[in-house]
PDB file of N, CA, C and O in Angstrom, chain B, residues numbered from 101:
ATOM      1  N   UNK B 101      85.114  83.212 109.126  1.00  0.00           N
ATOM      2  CA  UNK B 101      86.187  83.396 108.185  1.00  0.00           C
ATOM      3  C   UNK B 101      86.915  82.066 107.950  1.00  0.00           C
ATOM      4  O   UNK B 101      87.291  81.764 106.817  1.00  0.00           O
ATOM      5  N   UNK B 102      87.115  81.274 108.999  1.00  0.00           N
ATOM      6  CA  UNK B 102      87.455  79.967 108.867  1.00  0.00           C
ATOM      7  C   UNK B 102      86.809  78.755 108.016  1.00  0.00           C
ATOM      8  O   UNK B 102      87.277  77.853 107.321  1.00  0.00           O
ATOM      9  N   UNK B 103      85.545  79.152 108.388  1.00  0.00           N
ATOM     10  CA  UNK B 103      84.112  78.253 107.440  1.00  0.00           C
ATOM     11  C   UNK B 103      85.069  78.633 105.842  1.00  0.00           C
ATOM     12  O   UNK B 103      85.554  77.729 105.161  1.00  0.00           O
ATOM     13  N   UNK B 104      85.171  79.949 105.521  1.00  0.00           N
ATOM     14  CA  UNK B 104      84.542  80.141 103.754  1.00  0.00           C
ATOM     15  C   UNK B 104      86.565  79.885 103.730  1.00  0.00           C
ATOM     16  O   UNK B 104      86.855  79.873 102.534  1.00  0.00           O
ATOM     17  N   UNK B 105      87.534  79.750 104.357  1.00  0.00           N
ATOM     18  CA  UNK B 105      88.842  79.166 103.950  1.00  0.00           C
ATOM     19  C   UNK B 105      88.799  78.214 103.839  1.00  0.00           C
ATOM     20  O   UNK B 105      89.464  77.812 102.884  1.00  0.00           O
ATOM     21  N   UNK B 106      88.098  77.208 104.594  1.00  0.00           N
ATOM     22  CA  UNK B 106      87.746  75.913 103.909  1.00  0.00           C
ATOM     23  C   UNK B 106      87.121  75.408 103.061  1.00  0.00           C
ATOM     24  O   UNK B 106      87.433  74.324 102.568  1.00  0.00           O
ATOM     25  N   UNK B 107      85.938  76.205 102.658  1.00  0.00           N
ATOM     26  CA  UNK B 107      85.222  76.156 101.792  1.00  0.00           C
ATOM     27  C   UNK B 107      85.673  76.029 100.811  1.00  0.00           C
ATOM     28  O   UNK B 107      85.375  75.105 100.054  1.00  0.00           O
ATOM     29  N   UNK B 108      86.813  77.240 100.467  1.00  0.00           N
ATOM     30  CA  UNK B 108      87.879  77.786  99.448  1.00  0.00           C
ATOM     31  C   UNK B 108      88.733  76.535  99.200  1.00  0.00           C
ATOM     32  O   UNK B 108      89.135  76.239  98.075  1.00  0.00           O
ATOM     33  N   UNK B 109      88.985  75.834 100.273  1.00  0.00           N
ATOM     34  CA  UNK B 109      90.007  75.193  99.873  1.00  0.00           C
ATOM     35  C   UNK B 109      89.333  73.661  99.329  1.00  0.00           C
ATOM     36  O   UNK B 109      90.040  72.918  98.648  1.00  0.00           O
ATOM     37  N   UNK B 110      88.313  73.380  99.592  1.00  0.00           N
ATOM     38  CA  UNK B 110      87.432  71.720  99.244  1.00  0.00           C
ATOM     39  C   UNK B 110      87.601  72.535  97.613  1.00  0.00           C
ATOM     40  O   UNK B 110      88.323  72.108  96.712  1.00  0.00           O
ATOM     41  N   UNK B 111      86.796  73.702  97.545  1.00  0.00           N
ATOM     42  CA  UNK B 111      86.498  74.074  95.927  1.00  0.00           C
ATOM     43  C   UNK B 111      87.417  74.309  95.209  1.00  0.00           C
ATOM     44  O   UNK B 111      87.185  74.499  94.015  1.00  0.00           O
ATOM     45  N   UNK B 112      88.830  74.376  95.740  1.00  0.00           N
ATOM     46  CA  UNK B 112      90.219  74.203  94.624  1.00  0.00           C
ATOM     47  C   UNK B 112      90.772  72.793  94.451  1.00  0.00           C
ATOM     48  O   UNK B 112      91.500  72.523  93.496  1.00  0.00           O
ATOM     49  N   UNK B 113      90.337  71.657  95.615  1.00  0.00           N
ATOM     50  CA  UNK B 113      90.334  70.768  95.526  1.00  0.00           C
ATOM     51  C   UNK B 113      89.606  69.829  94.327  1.00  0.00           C
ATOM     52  O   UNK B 113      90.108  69.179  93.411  1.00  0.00           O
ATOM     53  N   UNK B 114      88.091  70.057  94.765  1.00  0.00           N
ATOM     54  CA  UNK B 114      87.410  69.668  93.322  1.00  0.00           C
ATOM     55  C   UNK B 114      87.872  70.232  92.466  1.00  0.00           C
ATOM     56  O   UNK B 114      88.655  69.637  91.726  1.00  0.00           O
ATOM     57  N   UNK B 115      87.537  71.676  92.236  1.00  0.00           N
ATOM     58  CA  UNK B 115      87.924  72.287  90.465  1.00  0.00           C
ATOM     59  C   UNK B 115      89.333  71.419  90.394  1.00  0.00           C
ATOM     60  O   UNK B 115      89.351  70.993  89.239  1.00  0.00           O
ATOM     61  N   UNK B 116      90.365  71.015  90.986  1.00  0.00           N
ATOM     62  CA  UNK B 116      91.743  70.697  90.368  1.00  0.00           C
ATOM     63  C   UNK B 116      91.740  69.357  89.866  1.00  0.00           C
ATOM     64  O   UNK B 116      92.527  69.120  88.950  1.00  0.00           O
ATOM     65  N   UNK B 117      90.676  68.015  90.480  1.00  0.00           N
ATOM     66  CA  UNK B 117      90.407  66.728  90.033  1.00  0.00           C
ATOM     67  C   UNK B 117      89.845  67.139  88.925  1.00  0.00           C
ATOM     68  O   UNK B 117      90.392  66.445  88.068  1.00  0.00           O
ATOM     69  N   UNK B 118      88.723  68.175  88.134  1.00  0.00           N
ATOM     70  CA  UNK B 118      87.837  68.112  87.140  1.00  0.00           C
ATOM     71  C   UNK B 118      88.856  68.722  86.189  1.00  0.00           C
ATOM     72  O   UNK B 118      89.123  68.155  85.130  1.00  0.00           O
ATOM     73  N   UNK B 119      89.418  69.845  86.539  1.00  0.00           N
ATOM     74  CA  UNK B 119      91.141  70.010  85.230  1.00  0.00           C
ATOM     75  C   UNK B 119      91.910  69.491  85.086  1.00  0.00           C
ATOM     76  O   UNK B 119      92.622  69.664  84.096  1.00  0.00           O
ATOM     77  N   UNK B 120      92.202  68.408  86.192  1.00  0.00           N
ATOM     78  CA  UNK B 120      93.574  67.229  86.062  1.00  0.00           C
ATOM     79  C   UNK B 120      92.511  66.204  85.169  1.00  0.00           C
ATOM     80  O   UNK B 120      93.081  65.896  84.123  1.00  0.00           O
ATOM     81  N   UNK B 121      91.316  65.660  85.249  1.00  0.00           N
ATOM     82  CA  UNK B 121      90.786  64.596  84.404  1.00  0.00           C
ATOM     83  C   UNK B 121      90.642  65.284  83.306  1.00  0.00           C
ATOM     84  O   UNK B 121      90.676  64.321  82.540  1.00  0.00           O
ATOM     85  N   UNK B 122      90.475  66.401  82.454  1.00  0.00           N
ATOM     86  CA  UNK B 122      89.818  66.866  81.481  1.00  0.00           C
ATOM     87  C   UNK B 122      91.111  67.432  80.892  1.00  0.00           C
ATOM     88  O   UNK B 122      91.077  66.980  79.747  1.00  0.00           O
ATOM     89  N   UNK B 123      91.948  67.971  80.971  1.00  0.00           N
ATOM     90  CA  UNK B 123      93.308  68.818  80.547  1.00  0.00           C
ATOM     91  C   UNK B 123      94.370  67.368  80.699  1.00  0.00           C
ATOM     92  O   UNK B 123      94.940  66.934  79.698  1.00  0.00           O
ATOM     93  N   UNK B 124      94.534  66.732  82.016  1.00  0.00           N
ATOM     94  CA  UNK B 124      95.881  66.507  82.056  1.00  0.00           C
ATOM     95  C   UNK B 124      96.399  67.183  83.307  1.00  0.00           C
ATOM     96  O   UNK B 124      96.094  68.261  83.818  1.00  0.00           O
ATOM     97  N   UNK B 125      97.320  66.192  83.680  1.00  0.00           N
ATOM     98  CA  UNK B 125      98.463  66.803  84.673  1.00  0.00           C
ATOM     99  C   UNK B 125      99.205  68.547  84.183  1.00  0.00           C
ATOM    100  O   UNK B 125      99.174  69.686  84.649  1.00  0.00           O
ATOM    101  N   UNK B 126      99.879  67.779  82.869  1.00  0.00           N
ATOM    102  CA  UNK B 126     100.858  69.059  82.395  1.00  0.00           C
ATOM    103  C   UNK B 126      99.805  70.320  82.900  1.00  0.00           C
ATOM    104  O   UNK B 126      99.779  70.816  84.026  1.00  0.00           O
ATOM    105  N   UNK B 127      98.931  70.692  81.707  1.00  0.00           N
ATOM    106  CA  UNK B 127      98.447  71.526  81.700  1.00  0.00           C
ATOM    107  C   UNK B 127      97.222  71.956  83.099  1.00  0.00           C
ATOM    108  O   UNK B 127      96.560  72.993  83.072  1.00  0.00           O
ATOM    109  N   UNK B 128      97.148  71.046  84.096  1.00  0.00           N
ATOM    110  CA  UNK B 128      96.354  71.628  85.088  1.00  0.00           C
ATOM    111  C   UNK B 128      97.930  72.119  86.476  1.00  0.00           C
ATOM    112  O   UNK B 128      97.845  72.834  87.474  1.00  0.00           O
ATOM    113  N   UNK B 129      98.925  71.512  86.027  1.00  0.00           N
ATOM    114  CA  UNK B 129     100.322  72.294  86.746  1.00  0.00           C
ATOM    115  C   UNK B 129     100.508  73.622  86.077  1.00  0.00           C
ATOM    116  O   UNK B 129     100.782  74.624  86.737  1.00  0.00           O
ATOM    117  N   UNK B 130     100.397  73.639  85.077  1.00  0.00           N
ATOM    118  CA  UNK B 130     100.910  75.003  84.334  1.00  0.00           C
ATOM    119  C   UNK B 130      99.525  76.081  84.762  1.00  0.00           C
ATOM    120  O   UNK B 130     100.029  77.202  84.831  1.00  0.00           O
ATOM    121  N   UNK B 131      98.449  76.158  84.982  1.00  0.00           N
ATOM    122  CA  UNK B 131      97.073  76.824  85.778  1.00  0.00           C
ATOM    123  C   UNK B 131      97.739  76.852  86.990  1.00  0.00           C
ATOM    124  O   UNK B 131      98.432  77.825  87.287  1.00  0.00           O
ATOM    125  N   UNK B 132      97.643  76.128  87.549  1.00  0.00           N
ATOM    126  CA  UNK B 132      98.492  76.573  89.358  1.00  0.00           C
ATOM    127  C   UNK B 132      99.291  77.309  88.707  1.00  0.00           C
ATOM    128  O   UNK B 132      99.000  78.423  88.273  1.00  0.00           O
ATOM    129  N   UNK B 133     100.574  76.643  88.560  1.00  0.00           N
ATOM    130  CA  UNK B 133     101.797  78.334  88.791  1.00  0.00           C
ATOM    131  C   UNK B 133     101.234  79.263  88.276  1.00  0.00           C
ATOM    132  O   UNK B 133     101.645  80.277  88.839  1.00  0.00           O
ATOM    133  N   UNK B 134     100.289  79.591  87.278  1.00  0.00           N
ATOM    134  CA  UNK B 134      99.708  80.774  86.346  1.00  0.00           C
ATOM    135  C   UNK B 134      98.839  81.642  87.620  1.00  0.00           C
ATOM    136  O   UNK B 134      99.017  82.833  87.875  1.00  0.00           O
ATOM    137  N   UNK B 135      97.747  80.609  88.420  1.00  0.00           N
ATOM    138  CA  UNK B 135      97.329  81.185  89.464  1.00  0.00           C
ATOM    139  C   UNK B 135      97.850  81.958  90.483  1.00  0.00           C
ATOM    140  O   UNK B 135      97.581  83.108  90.833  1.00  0.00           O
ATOM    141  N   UNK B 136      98.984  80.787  91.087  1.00  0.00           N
ATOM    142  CA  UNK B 136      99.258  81.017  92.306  1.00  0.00           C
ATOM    143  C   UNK B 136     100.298  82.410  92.099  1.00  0.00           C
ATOM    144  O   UNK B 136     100.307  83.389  92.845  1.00  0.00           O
ATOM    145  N   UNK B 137     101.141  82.209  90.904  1.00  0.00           N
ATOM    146  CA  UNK B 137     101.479  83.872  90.738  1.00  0.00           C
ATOM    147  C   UNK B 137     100.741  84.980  90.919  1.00  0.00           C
ATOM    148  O   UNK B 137     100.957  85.745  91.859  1.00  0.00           O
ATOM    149  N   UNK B 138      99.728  85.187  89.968  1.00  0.00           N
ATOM    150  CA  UNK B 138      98.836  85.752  89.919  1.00  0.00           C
ATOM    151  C   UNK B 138      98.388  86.930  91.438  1.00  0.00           C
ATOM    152  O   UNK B 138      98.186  88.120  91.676  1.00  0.00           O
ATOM    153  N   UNK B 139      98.441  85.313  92.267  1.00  0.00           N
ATOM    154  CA  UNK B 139      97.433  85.606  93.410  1.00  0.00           C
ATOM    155  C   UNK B 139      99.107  86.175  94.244  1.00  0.00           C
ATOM    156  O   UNK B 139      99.022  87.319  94.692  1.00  0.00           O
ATOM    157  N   UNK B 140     100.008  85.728  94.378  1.00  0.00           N
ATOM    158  CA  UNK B 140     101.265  86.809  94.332  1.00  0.00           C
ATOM    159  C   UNK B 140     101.854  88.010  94.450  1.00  0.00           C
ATOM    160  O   UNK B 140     102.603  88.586  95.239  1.00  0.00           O
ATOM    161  N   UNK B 141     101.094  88.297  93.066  1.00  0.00           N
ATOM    162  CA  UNK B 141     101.211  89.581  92.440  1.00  0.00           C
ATOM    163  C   UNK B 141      99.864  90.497  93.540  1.00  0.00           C
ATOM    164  O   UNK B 141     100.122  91.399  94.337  1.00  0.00           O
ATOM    165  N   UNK B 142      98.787  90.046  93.313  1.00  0.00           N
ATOM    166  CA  UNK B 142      97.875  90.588  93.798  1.00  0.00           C
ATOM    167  C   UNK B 142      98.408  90.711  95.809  1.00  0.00           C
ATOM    168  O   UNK B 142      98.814  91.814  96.176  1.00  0.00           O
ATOM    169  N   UNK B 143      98.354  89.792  96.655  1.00  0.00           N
ATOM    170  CA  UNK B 143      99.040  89.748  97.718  1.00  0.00           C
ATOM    171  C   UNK B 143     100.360  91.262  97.908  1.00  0.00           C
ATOM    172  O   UNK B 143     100.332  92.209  98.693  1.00  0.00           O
ATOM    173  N   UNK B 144     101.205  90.964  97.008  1.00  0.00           N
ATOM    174  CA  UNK B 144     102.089  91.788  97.227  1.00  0.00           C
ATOM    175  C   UNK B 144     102.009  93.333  96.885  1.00  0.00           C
ATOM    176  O   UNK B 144     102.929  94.108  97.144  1.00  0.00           O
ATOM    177  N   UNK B 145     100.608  93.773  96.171  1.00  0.00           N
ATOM    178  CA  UNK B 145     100.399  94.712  95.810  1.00  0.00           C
ATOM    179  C   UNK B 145      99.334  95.223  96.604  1.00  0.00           C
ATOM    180  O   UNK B 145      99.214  96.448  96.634  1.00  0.00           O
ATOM    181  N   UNK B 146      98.328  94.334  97.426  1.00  0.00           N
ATOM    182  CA  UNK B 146      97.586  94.487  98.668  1.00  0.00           C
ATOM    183  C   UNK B 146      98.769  95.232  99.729  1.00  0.00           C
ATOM    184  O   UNK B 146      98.891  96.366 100.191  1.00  0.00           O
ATOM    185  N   UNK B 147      99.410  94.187  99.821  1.00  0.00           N
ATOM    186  CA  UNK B 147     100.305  94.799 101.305  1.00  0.00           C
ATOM    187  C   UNK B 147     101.005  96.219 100.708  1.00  0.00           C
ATOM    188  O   UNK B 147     100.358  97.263 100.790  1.00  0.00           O
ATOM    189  N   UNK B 148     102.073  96.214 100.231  1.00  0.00           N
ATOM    190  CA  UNK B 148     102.410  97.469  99.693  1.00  0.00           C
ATOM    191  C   UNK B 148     101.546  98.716  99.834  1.00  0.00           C
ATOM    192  O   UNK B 148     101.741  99.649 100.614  1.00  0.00           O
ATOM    193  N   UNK B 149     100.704  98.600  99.082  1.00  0.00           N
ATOM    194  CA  UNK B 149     100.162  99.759  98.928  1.00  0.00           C
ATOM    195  C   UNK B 149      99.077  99.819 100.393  1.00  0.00           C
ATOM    196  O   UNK B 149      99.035 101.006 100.715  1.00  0.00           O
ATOM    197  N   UNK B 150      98.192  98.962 101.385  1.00  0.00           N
ATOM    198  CA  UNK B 150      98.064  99.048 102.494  1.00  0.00           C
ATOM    199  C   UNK B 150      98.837  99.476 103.524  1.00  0.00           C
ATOM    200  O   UNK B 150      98.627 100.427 104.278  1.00  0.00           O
ATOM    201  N   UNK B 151      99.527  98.897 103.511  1.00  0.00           N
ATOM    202  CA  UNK B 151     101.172  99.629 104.121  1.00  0.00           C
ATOM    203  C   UNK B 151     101.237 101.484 104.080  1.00  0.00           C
ATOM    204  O   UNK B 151     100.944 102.310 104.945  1.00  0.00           O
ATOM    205  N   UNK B 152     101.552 101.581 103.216  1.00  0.00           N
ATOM    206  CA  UNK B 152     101.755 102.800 102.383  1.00  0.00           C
ATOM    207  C   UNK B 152     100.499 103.676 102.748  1.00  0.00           C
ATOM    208  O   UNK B 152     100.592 104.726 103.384  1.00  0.00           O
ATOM    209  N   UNK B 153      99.248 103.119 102.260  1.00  0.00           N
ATOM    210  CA  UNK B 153      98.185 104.030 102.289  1.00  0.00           C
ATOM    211  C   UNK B 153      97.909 104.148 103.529  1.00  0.00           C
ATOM    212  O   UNK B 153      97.361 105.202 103.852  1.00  0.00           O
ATOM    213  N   UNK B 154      98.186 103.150 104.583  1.00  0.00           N
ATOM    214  CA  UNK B 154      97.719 103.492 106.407  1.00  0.00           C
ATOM    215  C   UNK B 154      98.898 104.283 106.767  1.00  0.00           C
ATOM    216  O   UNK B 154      98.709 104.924 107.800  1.00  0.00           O
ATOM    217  N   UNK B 155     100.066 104.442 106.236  1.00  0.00           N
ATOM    218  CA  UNK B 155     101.103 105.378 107.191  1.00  0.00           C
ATOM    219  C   UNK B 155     100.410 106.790 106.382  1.00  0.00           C
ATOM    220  O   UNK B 155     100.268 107.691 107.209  1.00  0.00           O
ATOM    221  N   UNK B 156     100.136 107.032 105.549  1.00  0.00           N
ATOM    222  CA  UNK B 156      99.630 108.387 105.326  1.00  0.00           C
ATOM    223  C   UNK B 156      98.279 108.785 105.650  1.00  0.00           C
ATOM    224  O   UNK B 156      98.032 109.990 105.675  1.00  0.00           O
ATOM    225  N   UNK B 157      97.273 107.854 105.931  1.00  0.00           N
ATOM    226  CA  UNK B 157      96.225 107.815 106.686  1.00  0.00           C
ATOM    227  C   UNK B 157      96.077 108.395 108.065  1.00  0.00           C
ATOM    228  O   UNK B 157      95.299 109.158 108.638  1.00  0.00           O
ATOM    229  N   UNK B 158      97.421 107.537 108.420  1.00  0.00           N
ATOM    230  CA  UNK B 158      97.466 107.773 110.138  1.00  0.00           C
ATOM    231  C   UNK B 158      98.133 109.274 110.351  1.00  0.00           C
ATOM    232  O   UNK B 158      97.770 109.944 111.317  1.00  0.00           O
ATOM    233  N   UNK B 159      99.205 109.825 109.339  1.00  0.00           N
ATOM    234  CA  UNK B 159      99.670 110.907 109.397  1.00  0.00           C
ATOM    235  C   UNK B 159      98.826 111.815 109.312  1.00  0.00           C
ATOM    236  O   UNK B 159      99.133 112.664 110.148  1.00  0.00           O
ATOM    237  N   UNK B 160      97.975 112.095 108.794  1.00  0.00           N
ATOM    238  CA  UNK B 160      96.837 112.836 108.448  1.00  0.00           C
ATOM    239  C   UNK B 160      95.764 112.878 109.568  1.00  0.00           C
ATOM    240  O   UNK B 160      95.344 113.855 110.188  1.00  0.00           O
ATOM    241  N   UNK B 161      95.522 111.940 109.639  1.00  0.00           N
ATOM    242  CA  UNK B 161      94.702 111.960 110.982  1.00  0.00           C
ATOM    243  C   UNK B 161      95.417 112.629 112.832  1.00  0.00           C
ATOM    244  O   UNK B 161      94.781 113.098 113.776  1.00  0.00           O
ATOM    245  N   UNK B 162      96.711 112.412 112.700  1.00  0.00           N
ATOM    246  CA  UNK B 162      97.454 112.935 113.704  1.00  0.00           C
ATOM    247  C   UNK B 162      97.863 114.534 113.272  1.00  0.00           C
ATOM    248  O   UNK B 162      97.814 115.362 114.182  1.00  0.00           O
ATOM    249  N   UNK B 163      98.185 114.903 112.182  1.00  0.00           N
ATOM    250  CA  UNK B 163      98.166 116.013 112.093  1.00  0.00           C
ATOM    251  C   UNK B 163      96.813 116.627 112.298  1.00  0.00           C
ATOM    252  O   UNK B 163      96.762 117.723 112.856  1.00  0.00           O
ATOM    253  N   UNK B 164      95.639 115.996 111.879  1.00  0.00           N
ATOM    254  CA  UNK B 164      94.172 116.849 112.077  1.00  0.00           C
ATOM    255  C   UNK B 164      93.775 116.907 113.775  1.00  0.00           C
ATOM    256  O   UNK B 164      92.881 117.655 114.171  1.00  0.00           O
ATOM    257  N   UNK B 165      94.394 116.207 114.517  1.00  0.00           N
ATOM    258  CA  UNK B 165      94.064 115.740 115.689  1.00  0.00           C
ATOM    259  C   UNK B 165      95.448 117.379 116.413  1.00  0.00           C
ATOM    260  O   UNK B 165      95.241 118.295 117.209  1.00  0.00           O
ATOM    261  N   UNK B 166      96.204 117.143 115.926  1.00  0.00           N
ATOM    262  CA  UNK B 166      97.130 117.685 116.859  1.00  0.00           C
ATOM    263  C   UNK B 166      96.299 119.272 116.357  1.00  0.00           C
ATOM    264  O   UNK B 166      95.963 120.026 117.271  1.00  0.00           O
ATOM    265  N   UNK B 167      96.050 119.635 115.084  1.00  0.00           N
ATOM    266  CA  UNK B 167      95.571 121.189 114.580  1.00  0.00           C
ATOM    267  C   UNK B 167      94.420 121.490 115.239  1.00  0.00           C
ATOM    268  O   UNK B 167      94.073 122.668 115.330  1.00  0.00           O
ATOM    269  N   UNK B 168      93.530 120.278 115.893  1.00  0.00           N
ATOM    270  CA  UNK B 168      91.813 120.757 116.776  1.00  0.00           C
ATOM    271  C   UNK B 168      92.551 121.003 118.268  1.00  0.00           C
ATOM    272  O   UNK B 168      92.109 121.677 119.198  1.00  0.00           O
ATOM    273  N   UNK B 169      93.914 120.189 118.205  1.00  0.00           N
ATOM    274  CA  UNK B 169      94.209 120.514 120.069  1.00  0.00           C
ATOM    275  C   UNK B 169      94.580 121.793 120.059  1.00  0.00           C
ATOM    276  O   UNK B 169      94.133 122.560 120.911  1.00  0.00           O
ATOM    277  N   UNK B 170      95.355 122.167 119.204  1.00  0.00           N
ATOM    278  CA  UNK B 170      95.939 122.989 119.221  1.00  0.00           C
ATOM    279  C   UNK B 170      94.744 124.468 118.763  1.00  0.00           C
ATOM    280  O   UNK B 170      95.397 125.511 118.743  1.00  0.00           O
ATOM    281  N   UNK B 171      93.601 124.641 118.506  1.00  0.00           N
ATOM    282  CA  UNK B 171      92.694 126.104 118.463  1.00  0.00           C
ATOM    283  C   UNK B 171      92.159 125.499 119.536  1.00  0.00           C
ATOM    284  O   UNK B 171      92.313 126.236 120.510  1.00  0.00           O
ATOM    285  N   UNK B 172      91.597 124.494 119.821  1.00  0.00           N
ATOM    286  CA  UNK B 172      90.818 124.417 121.666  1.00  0.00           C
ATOM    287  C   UNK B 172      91.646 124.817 122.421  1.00  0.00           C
ATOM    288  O   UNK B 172      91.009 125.451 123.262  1.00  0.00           O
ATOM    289  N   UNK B 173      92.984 124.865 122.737  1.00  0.00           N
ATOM    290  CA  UNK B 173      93.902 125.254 124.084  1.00  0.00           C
ATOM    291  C   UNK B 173      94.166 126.578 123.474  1.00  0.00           C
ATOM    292  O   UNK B 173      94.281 127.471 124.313  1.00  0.00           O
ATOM    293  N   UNK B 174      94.255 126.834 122.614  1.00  0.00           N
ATOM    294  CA  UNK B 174      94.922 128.638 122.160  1.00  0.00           C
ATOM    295  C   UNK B 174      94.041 129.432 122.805  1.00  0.00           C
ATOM    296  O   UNK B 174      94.510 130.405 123.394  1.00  0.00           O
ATOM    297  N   UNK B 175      92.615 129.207 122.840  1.00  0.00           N
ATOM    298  CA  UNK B 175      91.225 130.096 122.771  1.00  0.00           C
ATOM    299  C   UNK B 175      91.034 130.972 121.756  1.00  0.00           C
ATOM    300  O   UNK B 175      91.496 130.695 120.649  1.00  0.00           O
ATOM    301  N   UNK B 176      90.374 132.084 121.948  1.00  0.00           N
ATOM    302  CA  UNK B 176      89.888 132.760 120.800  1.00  0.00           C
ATOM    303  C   UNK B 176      90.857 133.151 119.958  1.00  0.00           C
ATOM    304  O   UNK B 176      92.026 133.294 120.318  1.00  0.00           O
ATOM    305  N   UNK B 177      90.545 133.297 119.085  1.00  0.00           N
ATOM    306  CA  UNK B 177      91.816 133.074 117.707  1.00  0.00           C
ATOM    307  C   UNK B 177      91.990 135.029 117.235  1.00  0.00           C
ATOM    308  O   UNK B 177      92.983 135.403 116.609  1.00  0.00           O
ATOM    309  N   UNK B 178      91.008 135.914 117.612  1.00  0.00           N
ATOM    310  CA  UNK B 178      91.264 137.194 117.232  1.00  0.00           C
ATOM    311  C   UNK B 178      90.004 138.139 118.338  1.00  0.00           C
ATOM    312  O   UNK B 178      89.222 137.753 119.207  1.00  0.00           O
ATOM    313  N   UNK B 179      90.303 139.404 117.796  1.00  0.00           N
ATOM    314  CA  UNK B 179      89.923 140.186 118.965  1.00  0.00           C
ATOM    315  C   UNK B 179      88.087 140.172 118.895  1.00  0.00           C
ATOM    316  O   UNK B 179      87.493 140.771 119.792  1.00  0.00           O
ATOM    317  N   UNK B 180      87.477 139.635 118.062  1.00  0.00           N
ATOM    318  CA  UNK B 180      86.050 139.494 117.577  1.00  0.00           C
ATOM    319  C   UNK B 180      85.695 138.877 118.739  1.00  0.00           C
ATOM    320  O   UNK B 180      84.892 139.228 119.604  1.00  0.00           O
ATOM    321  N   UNK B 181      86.675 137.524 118.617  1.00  0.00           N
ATOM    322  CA  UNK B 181      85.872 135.931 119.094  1.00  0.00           C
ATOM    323  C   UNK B 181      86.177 136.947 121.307  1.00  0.00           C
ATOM    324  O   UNK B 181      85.494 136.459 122.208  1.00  0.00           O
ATOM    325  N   UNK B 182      86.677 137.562 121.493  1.00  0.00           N
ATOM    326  CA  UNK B 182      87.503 137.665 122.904  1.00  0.00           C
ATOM    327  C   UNK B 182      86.004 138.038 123.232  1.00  0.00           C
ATOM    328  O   UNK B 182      85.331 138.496 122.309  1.00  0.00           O
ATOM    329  N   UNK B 183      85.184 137.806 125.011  1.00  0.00           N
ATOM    330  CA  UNK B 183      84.400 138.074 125.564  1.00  0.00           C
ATOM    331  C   UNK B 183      84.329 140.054 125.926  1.00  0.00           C
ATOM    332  O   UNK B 183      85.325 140.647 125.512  1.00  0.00           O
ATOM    333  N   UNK B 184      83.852 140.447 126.236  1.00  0.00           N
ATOM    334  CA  UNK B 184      83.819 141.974 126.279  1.00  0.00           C
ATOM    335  C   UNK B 184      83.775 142.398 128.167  1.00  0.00           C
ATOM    336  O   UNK B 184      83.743 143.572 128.536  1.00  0.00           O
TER     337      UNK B 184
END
C-alpha cells in the first residue's frame, strides 16, 4: 500500500511539470484546488456515510446475534418441537 502511495505521488508530480509547462502556473493552480476539493468532497462523503453505514451494520448484526442466543437458550419454542 505504501509502494502504489508513492507511486501516486511521483505520478502527480510528473502530470503537474507536464500542466505547469503546457497550461501555465495560473491555470495548473486552478486544477489543484479544482482537484484537491473534489477529492474533499469525495473523502468526506467516504467517512460519513462509512461511519453511518458500520453503526447500522454492527446494530444489525448484534441484534441477529442476540435473537439466535436467545431461541438456543429458550429451547423448544412450542409443544410439537418438546421430546415425548
Amino acid at each position: 500500500m505504501l509502494l502504489a502511495a508513492v507511486a501516486g505521488v511521483l505520478m502527480l508530480i510528473v502530470l503537474m511539470s507536464v500542466v505547469v509547462a503546457v497550461l501555465g502556473p495560473v491555470m495548473a493552480s486552478a486544477i489543484v484546488v479544482f482537484v484537491g476539493g473534489l477529492c474533499t468532497l469525495v473523502l468526506l462523503h467516504y467517512v460519513t456515510w462509512g461511519w453511518w453505514l458500520g453503526n447500522i451494520i454492527r446494530r444489525d448484526v448484534e441484534a441477529e446475534e442476540r435473537l439466535a442466543d436467545g431461541q438456543t437458550q429458550a429451547g423448544p419454542s412450542s409443544a410439537t418441537d418438546a421430546p415425548e
